[in-house]
Every structure is written in C-alpha cells, then in structure tokens.
SESE-750141 format. One record per residue (C-alpha): residue number from 1; residue in one letter; x, y, z. Coordinates in pm, 1 decimal, always signed. Layout:
# SESE-750141
i, aa, x, y, z
NUM, A, X, Y, Z $
...
This chain:
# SESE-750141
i, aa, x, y, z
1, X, -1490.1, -41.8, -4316.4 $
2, X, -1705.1, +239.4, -4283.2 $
3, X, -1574.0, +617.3, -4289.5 $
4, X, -1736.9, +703.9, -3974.9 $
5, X, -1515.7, +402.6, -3749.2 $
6, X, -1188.8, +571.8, -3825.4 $
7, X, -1317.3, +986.5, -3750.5 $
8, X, -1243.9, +1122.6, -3437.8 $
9, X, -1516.8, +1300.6, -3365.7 $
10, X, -1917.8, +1245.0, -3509.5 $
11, X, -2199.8, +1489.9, -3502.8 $
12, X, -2501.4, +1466.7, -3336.7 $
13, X, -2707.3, +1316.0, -3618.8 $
14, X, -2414.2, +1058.8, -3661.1 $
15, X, -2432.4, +961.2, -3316.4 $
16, X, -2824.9, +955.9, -3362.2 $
17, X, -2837.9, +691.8, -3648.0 $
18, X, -2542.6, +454.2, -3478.6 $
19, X, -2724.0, +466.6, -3138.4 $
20, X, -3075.8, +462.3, -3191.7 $
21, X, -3130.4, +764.5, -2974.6 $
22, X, -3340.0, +1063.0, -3088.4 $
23, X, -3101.6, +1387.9, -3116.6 $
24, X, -3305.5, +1580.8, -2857.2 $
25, X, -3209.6, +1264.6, -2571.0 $
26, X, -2875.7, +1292.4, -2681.7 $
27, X, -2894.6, +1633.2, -2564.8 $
28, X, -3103.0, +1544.7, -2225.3 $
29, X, -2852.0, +1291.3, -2148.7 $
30, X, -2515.8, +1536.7, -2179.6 $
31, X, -2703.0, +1732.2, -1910.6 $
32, X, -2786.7, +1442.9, -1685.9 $
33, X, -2468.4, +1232.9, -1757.2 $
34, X, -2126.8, +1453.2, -1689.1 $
35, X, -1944.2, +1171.4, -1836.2 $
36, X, -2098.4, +1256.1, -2189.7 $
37, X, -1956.8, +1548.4, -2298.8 $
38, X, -1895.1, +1646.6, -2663.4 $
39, X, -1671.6, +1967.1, -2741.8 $
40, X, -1803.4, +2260.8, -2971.0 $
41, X, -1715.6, +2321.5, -3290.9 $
42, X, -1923.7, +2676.9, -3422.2 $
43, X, -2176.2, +2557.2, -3167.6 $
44, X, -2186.8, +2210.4, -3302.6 $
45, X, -2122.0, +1891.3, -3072.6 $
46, X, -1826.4, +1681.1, -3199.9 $
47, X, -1886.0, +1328.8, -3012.5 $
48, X, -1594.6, +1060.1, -2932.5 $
49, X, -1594.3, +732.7, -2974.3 $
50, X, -1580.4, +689.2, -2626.7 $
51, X, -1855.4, +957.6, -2566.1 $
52, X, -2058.8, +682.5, -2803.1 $
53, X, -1960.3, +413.9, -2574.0 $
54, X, -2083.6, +564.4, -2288.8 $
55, X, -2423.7, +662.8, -2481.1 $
56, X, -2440.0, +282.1, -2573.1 $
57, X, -2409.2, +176.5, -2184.3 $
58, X, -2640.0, +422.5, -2124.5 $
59, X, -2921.2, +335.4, -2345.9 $
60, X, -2841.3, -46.7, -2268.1 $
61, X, -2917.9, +50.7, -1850.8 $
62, X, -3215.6, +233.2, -1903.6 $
63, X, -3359.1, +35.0, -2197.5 $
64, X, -3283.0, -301.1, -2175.8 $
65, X, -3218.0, -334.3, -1781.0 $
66, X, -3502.5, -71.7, -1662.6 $
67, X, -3225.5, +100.2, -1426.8 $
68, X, -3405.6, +470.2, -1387.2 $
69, X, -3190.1, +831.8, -1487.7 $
70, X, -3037.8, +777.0, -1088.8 $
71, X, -3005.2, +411.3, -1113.3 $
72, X, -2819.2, +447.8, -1421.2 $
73, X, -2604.2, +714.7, -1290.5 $
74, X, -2497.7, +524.1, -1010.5 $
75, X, -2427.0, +218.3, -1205.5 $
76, X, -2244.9, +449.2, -1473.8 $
77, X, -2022.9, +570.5, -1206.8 $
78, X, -1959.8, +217.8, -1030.6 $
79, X, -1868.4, +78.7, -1370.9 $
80, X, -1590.4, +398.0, -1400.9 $
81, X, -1458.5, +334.0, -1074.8 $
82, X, -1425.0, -33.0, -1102.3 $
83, X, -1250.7, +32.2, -1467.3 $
84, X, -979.4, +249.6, -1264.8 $
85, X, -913.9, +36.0, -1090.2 $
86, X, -868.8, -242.5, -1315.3 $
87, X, -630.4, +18.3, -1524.1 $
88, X, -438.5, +74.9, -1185.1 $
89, X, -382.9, -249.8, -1113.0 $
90, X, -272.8, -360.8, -1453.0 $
91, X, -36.6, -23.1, -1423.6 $
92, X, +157.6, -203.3, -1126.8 $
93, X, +147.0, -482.7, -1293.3 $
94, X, +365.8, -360.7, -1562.2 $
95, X, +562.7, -142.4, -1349.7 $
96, X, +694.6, -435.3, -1179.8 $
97, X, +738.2, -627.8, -1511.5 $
98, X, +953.6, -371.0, -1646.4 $
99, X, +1185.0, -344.1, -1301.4 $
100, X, +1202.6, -705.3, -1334.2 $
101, X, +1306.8, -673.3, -1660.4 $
102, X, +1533.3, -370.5, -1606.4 $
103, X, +1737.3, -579.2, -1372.9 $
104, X, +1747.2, -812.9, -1593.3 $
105, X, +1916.4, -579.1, -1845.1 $
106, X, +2171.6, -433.6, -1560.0 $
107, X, +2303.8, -770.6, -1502.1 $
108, X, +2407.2, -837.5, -1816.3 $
C-alpha cells in the first residue's frame, strides 16, 4: 500500500501526480469550485482525500463528459444534494432500527 493512501492531508504536487491535473488548475478550480478547499499550512495547501475525490469528479465532468466550468458546477452540486439525501434517509433508517431494537431490549 502506498504511503500517500493512509496521510490525511497531500500537497499540491501530490494531488498533481494522482490526478493528472496541472498544479496551476488545481488552483483555478479551488476558486471556481467552493467544494474544493484545502487548509493552509505556512501558506501551503494540505488536500483531503475527499478534496481529491471531488477533483476526480471534477476532471471526469469536464474531461470525459464535456460538461463546461457551469455545467459542472451544477452537476457537482446536484450530485451533493442527492448524496444528502441518501445519508438522511439511511439516518432514519437506522434511527428506527435502533428504537426497534431498543424495545426490544426493554422487554426483556
């Protein structure tokens, strides 16, 4: 297993060579994207992997589906919202396992 897959954060010239995408897009994209958004370290970006994920989806709508900067933006935040809501829903789902399984408990 490679060193990088268990670090929490990556640099900028990490996230470069896994992605494909020239430092100075990364850069573009963190101003055009709000959901990429590395924190500072001395004035260095520290990526997540889930900032990488998102760069991934990114370069996947513009690149390989031709969605333009909006496009991709809308899509980007579509995808988000329709993720919530699958998290919500699987959230009540377990909320009303575990009261099942509460009473369960109580009756015995």
């Amino acid at each position: 297993m490679d060193d990088r897959q268990l670090r929490l954060f990556y640099t900028i010239s990490e996230v470069s060579e896994v992605t494909g995408i020239k430092p100075y897009v990364l850069r573009y994209w963190e101003k055009e994207f709000p959901k990429i958004k590395p924190s500072r370290e001395k004035s260095r970006r520290c990526y997540r992997s889930e900032d990488i994920q998102t760069i991934l989806l990114i370069k996947k709508l513009l690149y390989e589906e031709g969605y333009t900067i909006a496009g991709a933006k809308l899509k980007l935040r579509q995808e988000i919202k329709e993720l919530k809501a699958s998290k919500d829903k699987k959230i009540i789902l377990l909320r009303k396992q575990l009261q099942d399984l509460l009473k369960i408990v109580k009756e015995k």
